[in-house]
N, C-alpha and C positions, 0 to 999 in steps of 0.2 A: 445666520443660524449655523451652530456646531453642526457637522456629518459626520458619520458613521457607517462604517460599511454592516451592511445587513448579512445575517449568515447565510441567508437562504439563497443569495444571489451572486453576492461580492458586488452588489449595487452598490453607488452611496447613496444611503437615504437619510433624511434628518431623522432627527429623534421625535419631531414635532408633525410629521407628517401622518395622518388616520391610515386605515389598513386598507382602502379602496386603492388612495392614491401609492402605496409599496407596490399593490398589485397592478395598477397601471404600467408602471416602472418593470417589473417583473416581465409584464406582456411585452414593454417595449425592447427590452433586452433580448429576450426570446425569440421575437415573432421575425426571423431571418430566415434567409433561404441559407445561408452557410448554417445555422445553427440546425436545421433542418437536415441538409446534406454532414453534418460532422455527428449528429447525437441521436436526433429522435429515427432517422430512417436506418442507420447502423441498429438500433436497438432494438427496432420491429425485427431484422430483418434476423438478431440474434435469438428474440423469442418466437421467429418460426422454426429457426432450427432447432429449438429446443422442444418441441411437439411433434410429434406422430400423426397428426388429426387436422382435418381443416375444421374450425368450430365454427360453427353454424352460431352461433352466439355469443358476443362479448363483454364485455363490462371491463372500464378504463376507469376503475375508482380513483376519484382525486384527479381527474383530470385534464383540471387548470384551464389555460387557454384551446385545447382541446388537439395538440398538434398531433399524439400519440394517435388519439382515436381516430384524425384525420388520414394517418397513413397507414393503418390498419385497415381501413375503408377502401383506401384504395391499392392496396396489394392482394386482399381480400375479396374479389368479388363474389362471391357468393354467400359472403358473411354480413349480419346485424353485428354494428358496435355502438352500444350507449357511452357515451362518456359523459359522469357523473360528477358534479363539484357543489360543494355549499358557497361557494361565493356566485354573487349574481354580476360580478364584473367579469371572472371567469367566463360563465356560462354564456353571458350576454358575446362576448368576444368572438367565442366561439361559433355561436349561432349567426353572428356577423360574418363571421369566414363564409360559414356554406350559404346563408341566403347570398350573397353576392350573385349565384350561377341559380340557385332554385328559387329567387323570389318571393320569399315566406320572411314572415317575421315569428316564429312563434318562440316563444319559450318554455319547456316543459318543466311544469312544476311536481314535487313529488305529494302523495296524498296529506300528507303530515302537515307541508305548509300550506296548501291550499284550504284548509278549513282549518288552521291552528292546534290541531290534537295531536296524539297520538296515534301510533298506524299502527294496527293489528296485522298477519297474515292475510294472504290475499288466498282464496281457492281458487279465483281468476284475475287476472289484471285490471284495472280499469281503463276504461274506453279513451281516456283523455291519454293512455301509451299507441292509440292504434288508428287515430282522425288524421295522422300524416304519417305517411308509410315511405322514407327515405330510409335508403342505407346506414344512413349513419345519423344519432338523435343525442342532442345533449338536454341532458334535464338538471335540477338544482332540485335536490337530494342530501339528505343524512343520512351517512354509512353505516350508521346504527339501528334505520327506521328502513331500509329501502324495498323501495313500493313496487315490489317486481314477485311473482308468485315463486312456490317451491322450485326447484330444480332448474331453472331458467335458465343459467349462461354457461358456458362447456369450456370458456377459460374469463378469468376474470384478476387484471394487472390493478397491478400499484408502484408505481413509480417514483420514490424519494418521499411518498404521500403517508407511508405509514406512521412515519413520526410524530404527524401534524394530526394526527386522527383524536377527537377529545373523547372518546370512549372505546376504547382498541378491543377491550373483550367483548365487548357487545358488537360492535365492526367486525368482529372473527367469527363470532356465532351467526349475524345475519349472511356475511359473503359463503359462510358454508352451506346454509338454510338454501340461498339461490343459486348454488353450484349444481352442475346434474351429475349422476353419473358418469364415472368416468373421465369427468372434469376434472379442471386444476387452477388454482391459484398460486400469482407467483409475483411475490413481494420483492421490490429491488430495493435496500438501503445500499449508505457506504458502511463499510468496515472499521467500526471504532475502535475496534482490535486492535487493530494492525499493528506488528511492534516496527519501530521507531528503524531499523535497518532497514525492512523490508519495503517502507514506506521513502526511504530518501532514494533504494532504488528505483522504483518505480517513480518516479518523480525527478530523475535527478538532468532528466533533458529536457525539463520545462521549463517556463518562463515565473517567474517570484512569485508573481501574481496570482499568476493560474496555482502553484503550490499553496499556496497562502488560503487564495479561496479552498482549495481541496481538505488546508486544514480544518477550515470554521465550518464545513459540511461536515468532517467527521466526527467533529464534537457535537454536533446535534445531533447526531446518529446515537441510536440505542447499543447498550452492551447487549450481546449474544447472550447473556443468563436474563436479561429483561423479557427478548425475545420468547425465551423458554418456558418463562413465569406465562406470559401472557396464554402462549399455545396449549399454554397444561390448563390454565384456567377456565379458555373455555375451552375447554374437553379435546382438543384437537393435536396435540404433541404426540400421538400414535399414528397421526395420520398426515406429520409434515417432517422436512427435512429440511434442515441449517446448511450452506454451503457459503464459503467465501473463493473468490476469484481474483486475487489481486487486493485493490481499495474494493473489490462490490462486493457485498453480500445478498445472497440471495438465500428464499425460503417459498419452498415449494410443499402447497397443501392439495391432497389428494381426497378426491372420492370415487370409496370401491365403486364396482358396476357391481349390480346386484344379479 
């Protein structure tokens, strides 16, 4: 079989291989203690510095194998973190991490797939968010349907996931639906911007590879006017802000307190 490297990972994966088995690949590349120690625990630790608040409520959209919302959980004590993914290899993954020490198998499914419809508004949650009461809960979920009532989560991440979203305005209008007061969302792409000086500095004491990969992630990254289009669309570019930092761009969506 020909290979190819995948953009999303710098994997090689075949061209003939279905999308559980990428995602398998994906987890295996990932699921390190160095990769943990070099990316996901630097990254909690930069979006606490980035907040004023301890949130009593999280949401880790797009959460993949679940690492983000695992060390939110645990630097976080006094904090709920859901971390949310439409894949059920993901989520399964995930839930494999924590049963290990809690001895539970469950999987939380969102209202939408459990009975095959559509999800209206909740005035309250359903029961099947509140029969296991851990810190930390991943369910299998659509970011355009999600089964959480108004106001619910006081910060709510996405991580490289926004790209990947198959309905981004409808994902923008629900995650602001379930923001509370005085809450905040905070979207991490890379910077497809970047011009081309700015980017060999930044890069220029790393290894080919690692530059290479860094390219094919920025090319799946959105232009910052895409960005724009979508935030106006659904109604919310009065109440976010564009920032780049290097390769990362970041977009921070706010809700007043009343």
């Amino acid at each position: 079989m020909r290979m190819q490297e995948d953009a999303v990972l710098g994997c090689k994966l075949s061209k003939s291989l279905s999308f559980s088995q990428d995602e398998e690949l994906y987890i295996a590349a990932s699921d390190t203690k160095i990769k943990m120690i070099e990316d996901y625990a630097p990254f909690v630790d930069k979006i606490l510095n980035d907040i004023s608040y301890i949130p009593r409520n999280i949401l880790d959209l797009g959460c993949g194998p679940g690492y983000i919302a695992r060390r939110l959980s645990e630097v976080l004590s006094n904090s709920i973190v859901f971390g949310v993914d439409k894949s059920h290899v993901m989520i399964n993954h995930a839930n494999n991490a924590i049963n290990k020490s809690l001895k539970n198998n469950y999987i939380f499914r969102s209202e939408f797939e459990m009975e095959g419809g559509s999800l209206g508004m909740f005035e309250k949650e359903p029961d099947y968010l509140h029969y296991y009461e851990p810190r930390l809960k991943y369910m299998i979920a659509d970011s355009a349907k999600l089964p959480f009532c108004n106001l619910k989560f006081d910060l709510i991440l996405l991580k490289g996931t926004y790209k990947c979203l198959e309905n981004k305005i409808d994902s923008l209008k629900e995650m602001y639906r379930v923001l509370s007061h005085g809450g905040e969302i905070y979207i991490y792409e890379f910077r497809k911007d970047i011009p081309e000086d700015e980017f060999t500095l930044l890069t220029k004491h790393m290894k080919p590879q690692k530059v290479k990969s860094l390219r094919r992630k920025l090319n799946c990254s959105l232009d910052i006017e895409e960005y724009r289009n979508h935030l106006s669309e659904a109604g919310l570019d009065k109440f976010s802000l564009i920032e780049h930092d290097g390769l990362d761009l970041k977009i921070t969506i706010k809700k007043l307190n009343l």
